[in-house]
C-alpha positions in Angstrom: 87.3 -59.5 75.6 86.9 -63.3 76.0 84.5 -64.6 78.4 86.1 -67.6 79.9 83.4 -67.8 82.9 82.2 -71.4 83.6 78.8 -70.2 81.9 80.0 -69.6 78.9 82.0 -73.1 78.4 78.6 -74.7 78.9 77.5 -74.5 75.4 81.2 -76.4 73.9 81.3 -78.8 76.3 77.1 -80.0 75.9 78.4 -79.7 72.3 81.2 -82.5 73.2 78.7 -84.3 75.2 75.7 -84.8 72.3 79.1 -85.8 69.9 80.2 -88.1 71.7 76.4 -89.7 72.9 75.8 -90.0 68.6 79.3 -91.7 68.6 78.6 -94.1 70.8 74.8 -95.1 69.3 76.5 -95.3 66.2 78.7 -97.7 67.4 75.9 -99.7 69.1 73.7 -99.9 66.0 76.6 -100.7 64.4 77.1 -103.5 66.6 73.5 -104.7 67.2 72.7 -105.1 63.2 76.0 -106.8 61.9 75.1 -109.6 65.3 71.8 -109.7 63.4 73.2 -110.3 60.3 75.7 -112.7 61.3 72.7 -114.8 62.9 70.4 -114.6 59.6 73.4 -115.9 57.9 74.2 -118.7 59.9 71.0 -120.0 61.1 68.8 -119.8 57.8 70.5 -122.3 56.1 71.2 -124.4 58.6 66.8 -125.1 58.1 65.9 -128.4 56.6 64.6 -126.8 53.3 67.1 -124.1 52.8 68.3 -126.2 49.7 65.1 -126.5 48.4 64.8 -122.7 48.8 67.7 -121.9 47.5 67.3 -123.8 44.3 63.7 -122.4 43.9 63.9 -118.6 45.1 68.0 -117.6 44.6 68.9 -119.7 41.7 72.1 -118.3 40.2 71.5 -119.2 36.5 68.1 -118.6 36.2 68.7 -115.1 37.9 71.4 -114.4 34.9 69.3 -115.3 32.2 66.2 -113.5 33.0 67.7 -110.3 34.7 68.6 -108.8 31.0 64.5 -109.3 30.1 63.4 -107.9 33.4 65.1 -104.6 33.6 63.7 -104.4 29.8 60.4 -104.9 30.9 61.0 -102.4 33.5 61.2 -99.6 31.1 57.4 -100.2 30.8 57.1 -99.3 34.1 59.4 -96.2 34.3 57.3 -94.8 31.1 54.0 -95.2 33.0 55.5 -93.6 36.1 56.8 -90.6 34.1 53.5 -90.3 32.5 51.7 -90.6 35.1 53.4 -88.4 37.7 52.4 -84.8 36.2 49.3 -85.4 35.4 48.6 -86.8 39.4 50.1 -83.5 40.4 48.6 -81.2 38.5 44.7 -83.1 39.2 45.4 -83.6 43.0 46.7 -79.8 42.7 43.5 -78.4 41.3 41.5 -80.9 43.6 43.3 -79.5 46.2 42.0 -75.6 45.6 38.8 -77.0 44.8 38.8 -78.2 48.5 39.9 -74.5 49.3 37.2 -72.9 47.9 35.2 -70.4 50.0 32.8 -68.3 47.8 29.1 -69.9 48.4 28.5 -70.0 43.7 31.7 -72.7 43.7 30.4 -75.0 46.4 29.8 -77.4 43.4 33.2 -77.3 42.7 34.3 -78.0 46.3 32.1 -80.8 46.9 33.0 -82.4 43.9 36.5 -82.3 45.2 35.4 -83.6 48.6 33.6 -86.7 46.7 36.3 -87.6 44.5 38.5 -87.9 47.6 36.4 -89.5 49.5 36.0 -92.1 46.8 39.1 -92.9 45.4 40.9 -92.8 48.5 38.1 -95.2 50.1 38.7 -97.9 47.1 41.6 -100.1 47.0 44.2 -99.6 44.0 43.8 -102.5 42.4 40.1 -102.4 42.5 40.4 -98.9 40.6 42.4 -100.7 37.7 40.0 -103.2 37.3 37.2 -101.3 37.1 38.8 -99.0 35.1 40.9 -101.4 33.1 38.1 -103.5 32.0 35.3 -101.4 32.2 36.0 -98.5 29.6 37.4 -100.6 27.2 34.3 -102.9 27.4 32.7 -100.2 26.0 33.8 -101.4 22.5 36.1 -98.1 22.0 38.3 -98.0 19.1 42.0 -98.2 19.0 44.2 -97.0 20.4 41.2 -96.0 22.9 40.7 -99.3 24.1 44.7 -99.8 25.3 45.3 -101.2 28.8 48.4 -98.8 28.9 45.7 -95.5 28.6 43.3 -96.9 31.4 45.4 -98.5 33.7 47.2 -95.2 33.9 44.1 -93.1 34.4 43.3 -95.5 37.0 46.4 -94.9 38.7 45.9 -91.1 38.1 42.4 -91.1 39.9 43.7 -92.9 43.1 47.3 -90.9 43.4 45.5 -87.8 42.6 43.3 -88.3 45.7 45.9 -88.7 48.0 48.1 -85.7 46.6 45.3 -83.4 46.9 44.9 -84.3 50.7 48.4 -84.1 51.1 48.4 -80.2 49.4 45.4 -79.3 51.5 46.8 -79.9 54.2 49.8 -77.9 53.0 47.0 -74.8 52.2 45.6 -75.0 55.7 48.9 -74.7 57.4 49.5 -71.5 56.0 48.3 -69.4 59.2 44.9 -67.3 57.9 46.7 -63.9 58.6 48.7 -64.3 55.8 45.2 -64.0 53.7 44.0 -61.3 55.4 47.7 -59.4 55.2 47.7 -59.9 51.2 43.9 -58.9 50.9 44.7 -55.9 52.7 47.7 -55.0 50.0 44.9 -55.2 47.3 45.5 -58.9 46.1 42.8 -60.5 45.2 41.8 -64.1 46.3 43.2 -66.0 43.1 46.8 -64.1 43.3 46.7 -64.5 46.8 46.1 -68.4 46.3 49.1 -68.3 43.4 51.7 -65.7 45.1 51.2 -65.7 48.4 49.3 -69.6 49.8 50.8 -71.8 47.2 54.5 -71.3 47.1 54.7 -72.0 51.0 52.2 -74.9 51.2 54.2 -76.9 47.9 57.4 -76.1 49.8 55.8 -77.4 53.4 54.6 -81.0 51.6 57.1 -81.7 49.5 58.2 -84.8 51.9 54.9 -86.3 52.1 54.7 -85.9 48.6 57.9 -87.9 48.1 56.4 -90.8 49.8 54.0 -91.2 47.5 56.1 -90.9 44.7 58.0 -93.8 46.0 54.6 -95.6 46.7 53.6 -95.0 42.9 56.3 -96.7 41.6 55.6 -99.8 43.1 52.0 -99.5 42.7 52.7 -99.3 38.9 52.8 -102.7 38.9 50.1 -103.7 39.5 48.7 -102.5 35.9 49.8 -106.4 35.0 46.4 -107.5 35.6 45.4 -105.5 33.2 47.6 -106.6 30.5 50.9 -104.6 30.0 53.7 -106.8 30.3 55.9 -104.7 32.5 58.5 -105.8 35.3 55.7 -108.1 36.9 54.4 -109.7 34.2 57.5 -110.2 32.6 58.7 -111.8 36.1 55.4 -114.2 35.7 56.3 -115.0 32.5 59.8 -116.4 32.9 58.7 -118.1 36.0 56.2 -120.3 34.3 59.0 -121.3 31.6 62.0 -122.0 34.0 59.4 -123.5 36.8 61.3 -121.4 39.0 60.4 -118.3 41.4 64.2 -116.6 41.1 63.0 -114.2 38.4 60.5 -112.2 40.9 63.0 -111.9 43.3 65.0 -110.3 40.5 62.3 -108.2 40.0 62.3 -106.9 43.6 65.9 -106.2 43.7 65.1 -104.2 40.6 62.8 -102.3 42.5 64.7 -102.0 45.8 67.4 -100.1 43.5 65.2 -97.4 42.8 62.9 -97.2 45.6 65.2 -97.2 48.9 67.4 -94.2 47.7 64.1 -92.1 46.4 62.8 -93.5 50.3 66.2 -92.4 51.5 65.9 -88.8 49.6 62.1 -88.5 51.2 63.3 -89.1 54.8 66.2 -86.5 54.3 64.2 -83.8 53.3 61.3 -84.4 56.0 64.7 -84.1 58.4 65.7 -80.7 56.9 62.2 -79.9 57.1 62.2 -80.8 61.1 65.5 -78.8 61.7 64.3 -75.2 59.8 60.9 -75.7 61.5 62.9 -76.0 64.9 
């Protein structure tokens, strides 16, 4: 039988309602950014040194000559990052249980973990790599030991490792503690319970934040230049001292704004699933 009470048509018609609301702040947004737009566009170069600009920063043949050579150079930078990006999760993993570590004979392990944290999310990037970049290979280490590539990466490594295991801790610690006590009462022990029972939910819970930094460490991989691989930045560098012209770095941002605002985009949609099964 079919309820047609006014009760029941409450539901449909809030339904309607929050429809049409998102509609109309589409419509708005819509609006408000192309009027935004439109100004940018028609004020900017109205500037007195919009030509000088132009010729200096968005010069069309120096952007077609160089583009070619900087995505090149920018498969430097993609082999770093895919390098790079197990080995940070699988240190900032173990860092991470290290940090979760309760029986009183590991608390070495654990407070190494808490140091290493502590320190290589207290340093800047960039002072890693140089410390790291220059210092080991001063050492006077054979080849290919003494390659920019190795230690610029580890450096990298260190610092993103830090943050990941943060990031997973927090993931562990969200797990509610009955969930231990449940799977220690069915006879696991504290390393399966860790593997079967902690992990799988805290991976799944951080997986957006995680993203993030994905997206931050593909930027960041950039800044191994100083250290001496010529990748997207230093290519960019190069090609501006011979053409005496700065169009070639804003190539190399539009090369990185292709990869990095649909992995942002990607990031933000799962941290909005997350929101909605959480609710």
């Amino acid at each position: 039988m079919t309820d047609n009470s006014p009760k029941a048509a409450l539901p449909g018609r809030r339904a309607v309602y929050e429809a049409e609301l998102r509609k109309r702040s589409m419509r708005i947004a819509v609006l408000s950014t192309l009027a935004v737009v439109a100004a940018i566009a028609i004020l900017v170069p109205l500037a007195p040194g919009w030509d000088a600009v132009k010729r200096s920063f968005f010069n069309g043949g120096v952007f077609a000559k160089t583009f070619p050579g900087l995505l090149n150079a920018f498969l430097l930078d993609i082999a770093i990052f895919a390098w790079s990006l197990p080995l940070i999760a699988i240190v900032g993993l173990l860092v991470a249980i290290c940090r979760d570590i309760q029986r009183p004979a590991l608390y070495p392990l654990r407070l190494f973990a808490m140091i290493y944290t502590d320190v290589f999310r207290g340093l800047p990037v960039i002072l890693v790599i140089y410390l790291i970049g220059f210092g080991i290979p001063g050492l006077g280490l054979p080849r290919p030991w003494n390659s920019p590539y190795i230690w610029g990466s580890l450096a990298l490594i260190l610092v993103y490792a830090a943050y990941v295991a943060e990031v997973i801790r927090s993931g562990i610690e969200s797990i509610h503690q009955s969930q231990r006590s449940a799977a220690l009462s069915l006879g696991l022990s504290t390393t399966d319970t860790m593997r079967y029972v902690i992990l799988p939910q805290a991976l799944r819970n951080v997986v957006p934040a995680n993203m993030n930094l994905v997206v931050a460490l593909q930027k960041d991989v950039a800044l191994l230049s100083f250290v001496g691989p010529v990748e997207i930045f230093r290519q960019a560098g190069v090609y501006k001292s011979l053409y005496a012209n700065f169009t070639p770095y804003v190539g190399a941002a539009i090369i990185f704004l292709i990869i990095t605002i649909p992995a942002t985009r990607y990031a933000d949609y799962l941290m909005h699933k997350r929101r909605r099964q959480q609710q």
